[in-house]
N, C-alpha and C positions, 0 to 999 in steps of 0.2 A: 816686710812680713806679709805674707797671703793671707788675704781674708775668708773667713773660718767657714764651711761650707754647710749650708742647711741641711738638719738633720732632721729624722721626723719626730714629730713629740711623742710620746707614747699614751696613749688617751683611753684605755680599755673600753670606754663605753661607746666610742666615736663607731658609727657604724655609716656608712657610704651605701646611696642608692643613686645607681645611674638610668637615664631615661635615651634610648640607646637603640639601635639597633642590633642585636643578642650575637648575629654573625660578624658586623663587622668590627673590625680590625683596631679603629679607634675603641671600640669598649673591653675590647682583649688587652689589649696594653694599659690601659686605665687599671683595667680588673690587677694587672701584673704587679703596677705597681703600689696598688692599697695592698695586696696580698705581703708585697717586698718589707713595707712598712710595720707589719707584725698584724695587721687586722686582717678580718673576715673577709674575703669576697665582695663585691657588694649587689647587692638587691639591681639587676636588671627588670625594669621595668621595657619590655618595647613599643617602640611607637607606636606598629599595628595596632597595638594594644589600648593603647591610648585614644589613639581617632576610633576605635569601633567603639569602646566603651563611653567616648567622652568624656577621658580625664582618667585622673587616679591620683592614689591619697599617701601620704607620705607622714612616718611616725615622724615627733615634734620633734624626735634628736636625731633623724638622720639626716647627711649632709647630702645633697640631691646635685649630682651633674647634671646638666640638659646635653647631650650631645648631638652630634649631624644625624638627621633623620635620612640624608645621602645615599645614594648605594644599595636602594633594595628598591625594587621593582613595585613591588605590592604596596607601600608603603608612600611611592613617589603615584601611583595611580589614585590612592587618597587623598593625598596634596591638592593634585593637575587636574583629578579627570580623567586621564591620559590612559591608555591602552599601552603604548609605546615609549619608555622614557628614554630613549634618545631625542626624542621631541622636545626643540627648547621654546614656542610657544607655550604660554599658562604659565608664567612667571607670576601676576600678580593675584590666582587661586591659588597659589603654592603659597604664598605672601600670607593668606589672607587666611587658609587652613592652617598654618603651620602656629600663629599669630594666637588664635582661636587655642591650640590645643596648648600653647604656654601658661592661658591663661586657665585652663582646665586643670592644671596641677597644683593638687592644693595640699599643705602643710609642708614641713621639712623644712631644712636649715639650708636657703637656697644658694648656689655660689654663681650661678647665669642670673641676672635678673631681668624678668621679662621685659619690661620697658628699654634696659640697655638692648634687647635682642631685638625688639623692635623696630626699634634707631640701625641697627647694627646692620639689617636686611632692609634697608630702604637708600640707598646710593646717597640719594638726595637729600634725605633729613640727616643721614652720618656727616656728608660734607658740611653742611648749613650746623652743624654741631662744633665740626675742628673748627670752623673759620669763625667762628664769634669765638671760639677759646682760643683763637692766636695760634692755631694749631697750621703750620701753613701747608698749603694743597694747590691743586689747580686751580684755578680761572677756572670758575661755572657758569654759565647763565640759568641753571636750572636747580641753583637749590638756593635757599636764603628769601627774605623779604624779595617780593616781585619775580618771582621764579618765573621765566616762561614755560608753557606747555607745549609738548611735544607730540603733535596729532599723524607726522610723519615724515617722509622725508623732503618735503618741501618747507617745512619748519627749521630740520638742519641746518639747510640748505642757508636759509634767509640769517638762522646764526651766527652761522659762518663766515660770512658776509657784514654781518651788523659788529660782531664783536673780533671780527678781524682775527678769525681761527682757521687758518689753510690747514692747518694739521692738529684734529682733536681725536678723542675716543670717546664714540657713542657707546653705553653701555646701559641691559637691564636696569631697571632701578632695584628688584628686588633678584637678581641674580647672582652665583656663584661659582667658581673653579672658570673663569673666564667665558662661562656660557651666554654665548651671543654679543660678545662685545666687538665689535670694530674698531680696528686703528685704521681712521680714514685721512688721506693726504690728498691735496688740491692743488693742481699744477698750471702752468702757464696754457692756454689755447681750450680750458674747460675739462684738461685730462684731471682724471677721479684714478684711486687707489684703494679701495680697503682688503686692507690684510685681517679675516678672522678664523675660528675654527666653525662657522657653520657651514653644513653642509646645504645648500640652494636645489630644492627637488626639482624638476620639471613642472609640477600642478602646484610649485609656491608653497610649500611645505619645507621649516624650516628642519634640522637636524643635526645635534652637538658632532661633533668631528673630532678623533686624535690626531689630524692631519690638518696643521695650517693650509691655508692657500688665501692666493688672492685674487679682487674681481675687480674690473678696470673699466666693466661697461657701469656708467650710471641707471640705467635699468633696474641691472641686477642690485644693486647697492640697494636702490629704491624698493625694490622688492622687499630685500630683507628688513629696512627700515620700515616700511610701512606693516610688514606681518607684526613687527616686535611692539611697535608707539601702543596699542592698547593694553598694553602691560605697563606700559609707563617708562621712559625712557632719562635717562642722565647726562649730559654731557659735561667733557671735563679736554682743558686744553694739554695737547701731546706738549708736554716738558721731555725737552731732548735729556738723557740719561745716559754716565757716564758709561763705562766701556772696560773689558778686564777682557787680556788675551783678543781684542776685535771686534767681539761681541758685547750685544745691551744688555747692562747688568742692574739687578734692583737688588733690596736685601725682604727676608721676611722674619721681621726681630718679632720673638712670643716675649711677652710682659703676662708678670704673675704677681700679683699681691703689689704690684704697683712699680716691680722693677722689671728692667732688662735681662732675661736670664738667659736666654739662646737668640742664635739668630745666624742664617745663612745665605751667602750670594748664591742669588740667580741669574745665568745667563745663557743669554739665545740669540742665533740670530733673526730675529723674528721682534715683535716690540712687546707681544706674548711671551713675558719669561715664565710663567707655568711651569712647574717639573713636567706635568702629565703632558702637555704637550710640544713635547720633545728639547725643553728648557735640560739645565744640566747644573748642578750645584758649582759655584766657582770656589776659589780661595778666599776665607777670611782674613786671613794675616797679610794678603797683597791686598784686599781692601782697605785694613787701618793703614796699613804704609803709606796708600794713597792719599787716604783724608791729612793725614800727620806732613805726607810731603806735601802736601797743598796748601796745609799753615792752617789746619781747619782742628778740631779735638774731637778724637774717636766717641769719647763721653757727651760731644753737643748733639750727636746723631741721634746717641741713642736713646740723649732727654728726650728730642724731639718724640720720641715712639712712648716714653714712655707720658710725656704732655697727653698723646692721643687716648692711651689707655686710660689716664684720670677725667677724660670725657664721660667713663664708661663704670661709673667708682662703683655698682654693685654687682661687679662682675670678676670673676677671680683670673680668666686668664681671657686677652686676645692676641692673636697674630696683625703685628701693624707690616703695610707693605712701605716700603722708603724708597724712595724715588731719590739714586742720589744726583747731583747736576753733575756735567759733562765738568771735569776737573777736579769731581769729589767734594771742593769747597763746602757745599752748602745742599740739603735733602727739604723734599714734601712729601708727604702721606698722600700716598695715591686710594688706600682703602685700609678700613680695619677691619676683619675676620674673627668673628666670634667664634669660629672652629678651626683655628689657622694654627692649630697647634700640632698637628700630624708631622713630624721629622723623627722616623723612629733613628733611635740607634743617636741622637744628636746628644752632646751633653755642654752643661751651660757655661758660659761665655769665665772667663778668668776675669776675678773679684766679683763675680756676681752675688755669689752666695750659692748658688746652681751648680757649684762644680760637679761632675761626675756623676748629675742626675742629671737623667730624661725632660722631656716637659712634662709629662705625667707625673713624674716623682717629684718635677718641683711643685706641682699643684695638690698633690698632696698635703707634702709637708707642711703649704703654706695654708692648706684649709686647714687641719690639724692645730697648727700651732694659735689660729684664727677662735676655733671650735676651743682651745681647751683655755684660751684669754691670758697663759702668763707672758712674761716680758721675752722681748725676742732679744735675745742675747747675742743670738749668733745670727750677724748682718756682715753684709759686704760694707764698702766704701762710700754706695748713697745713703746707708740708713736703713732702718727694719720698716718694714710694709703699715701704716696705719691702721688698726686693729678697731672695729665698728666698738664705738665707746657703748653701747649698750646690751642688756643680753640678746643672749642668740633665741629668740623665742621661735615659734610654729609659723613656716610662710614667711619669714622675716630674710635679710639682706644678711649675709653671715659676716662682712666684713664692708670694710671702710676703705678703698681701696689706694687710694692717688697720694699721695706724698707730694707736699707744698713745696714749689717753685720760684724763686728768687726771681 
């Protein structure tokens, strides 16, 4: 028998304010599906708005998205500083403004909790987070007790070396949509490789690219390494990843109220599987085939993602990325994405509870049913989402997110 699919509660007082950028796309689809749900629109607040005002105020009983402040120019100039946002220098003022206005927004029934967004947009404290929860990931040198520091690329360089890493990914610590990361490889006679989407100006000016390529001279490497280390830098060891149709495939599973509810293969040839940059959705169902003929359980994957999401318990949805090994056996979390939720048109995984909703709808239903406190009746096969045991007051965590682990 199919397990019963989440439906929204009907809560006539619940009213939805998202914090948002009013054009983009993520808060159209948000807005689509509170509307789908039987409620109001909800109260867009936008970020301009936010960074000029410093801050904004939220009634006790509404329930407040944070969403990607991404994708608008005026906005990313308040962040950065920046004139220009093709420009991926200024990562850690964007950190540092963004950080600042989460914590600007005051009252409402919060479903992002700033602290989990904190963690979320710092590479280094997210990993140093899964790997004391058992949550497994890379090889770091750069997060956890004794982190080293990364002043540039002769720091790599000496890590690479020290921790016996021919093939790692340097990546921003507070970046996103793969902005500035490198998959660099190290070969016999001193040859260098990295594969990323920045573009290398002439006068050493970096700049995000939709066009991978890659740079072979150590120079150029060093360039971009050393423009990037003052923002703060991550490293994480390249775990070879398995392969669908040829190509390198990862998955990006959205976890909502504590479960698995969507999730889709990416694959490239490139080690950059990105949709944006030129990544391509693969097949679901050749990937559980895969895991199942490998003697491994489609279900252990997807704990794993949702293990990372109970890192993040006051937080209603993130996008985990899965890293699975070459043979499919066995996955690590390569990152979790606080706005990793954008797959329009996707609907959720079979037994989820998600069927035939969005990610948007499933985060609805599940703030809703969170917001109005009865019993969740209608669950999949892991169980109903843990419901925050206390009330929902002003500014408070609207839910209890993680579901206990055997």
């Amino acid at each position: 028998m199919s397990a019963p699919t989440m439906r929204p509660a009907r809560v006539p007082s619940a009213r939805f304010a998202v914090v948002g950028n009013p054009e983009n796309r993520r808060v159209t689809l948000f807005a689509e599906a509170v509307r789908a749900a039987g409620l109001p629109a909800p109260r867009v607040v936008a970020w301009s708005d936010v960074l000029r005002a410093g801050g904004a105020e939220f009634d006790a009983a509404e329930l407040v998205r944070v969403d990607s402040p991404g994708e608008n120019a005026d906005v990313d100039r308040l962040l950065r500083g920046t004139q220009d946002p093709t420009r991926v220098e200024g990562s850690a003022r964007w950190y540092a403004g963004f950080t600042a206005a989460l914590r600007s927004l005051r009252g409402g029934i919060r479903l992002d909790d700033p602290d989990d967004l904190a963690v979320l947009f710092d590479k280094r404290r997210c990993h140093a987070v899964l790997d004391a929860a058992g949550v497994p990931v890379p090889a770091s040198p750069t997060s956890g007790p004794g982190a080293a520091p990364i002043r540039g690329w002769d720091d790599v360089r000496a890590l690479m070396r020290e921790h016996r890493m021919p093939r790692l990914f340097v990546k921003p610590a507070h970046g996103s949509s793969a902005s500035g990361v490198l998959a660099v490889e190290s070969g016999g006679g001193g040859r260098l490789r990295a594969t990323t989407s920045v573009e290398l100006a002439a006068d050493g000016r970096l700049f995000n690219s939709l066009r991978v390529r890659r740079y072979e001279r150590e120079r150029d490497i060093a360039a971009i390494v050393d423009a990037l280390a003052p923002d703060g830098l991550h490293l994480e060891r390249w775990l070879p990843k398995a392969s669908q149709q040829g190509r390198a495939a990862d998955l990006r599973v959205v976890v909502v109220a504590g479960r698995a509810t969507h999730a889709v293969v990416r694959t490239s040839r490139w080690p950059l599987t990105n949709l944006h940059l030129g990544g391509s959705r693969g097949d679901l169902d050749t990937a559980r085939r895969a895991v199942e003929a490998a003697g491994a359980r489609w279900a252990d994957l997807l704990d794993v993602c949702e293990r990372a999401a109970a890192c993040f318990p006051g937080t209603l949805c993130v996008g985990v990325d899965l890293l699975p090994a070459v043979g499919w056996r066995s996955a690590a979390v390569g990152e979790v994405n606080a706005f990793g939720d954008l797959l329009p048109r996707l609907t959720g995984l079979p037994g989820s509870g998600a069927e035939g909703l969005d990610t948007y709808a499933a985060q609805v239903t599940a703030a809703l049913r969170t917001y109005d406190g009865r019993p969740d009746e209608d669950h999949g096969p892991h169980g109903p989402p843990q419901h925050h045991p206390h009330g929902k007051r002003t500014g408070t965590r609207a839910h209890a997110l993680a579901r206990p682990h055997q």
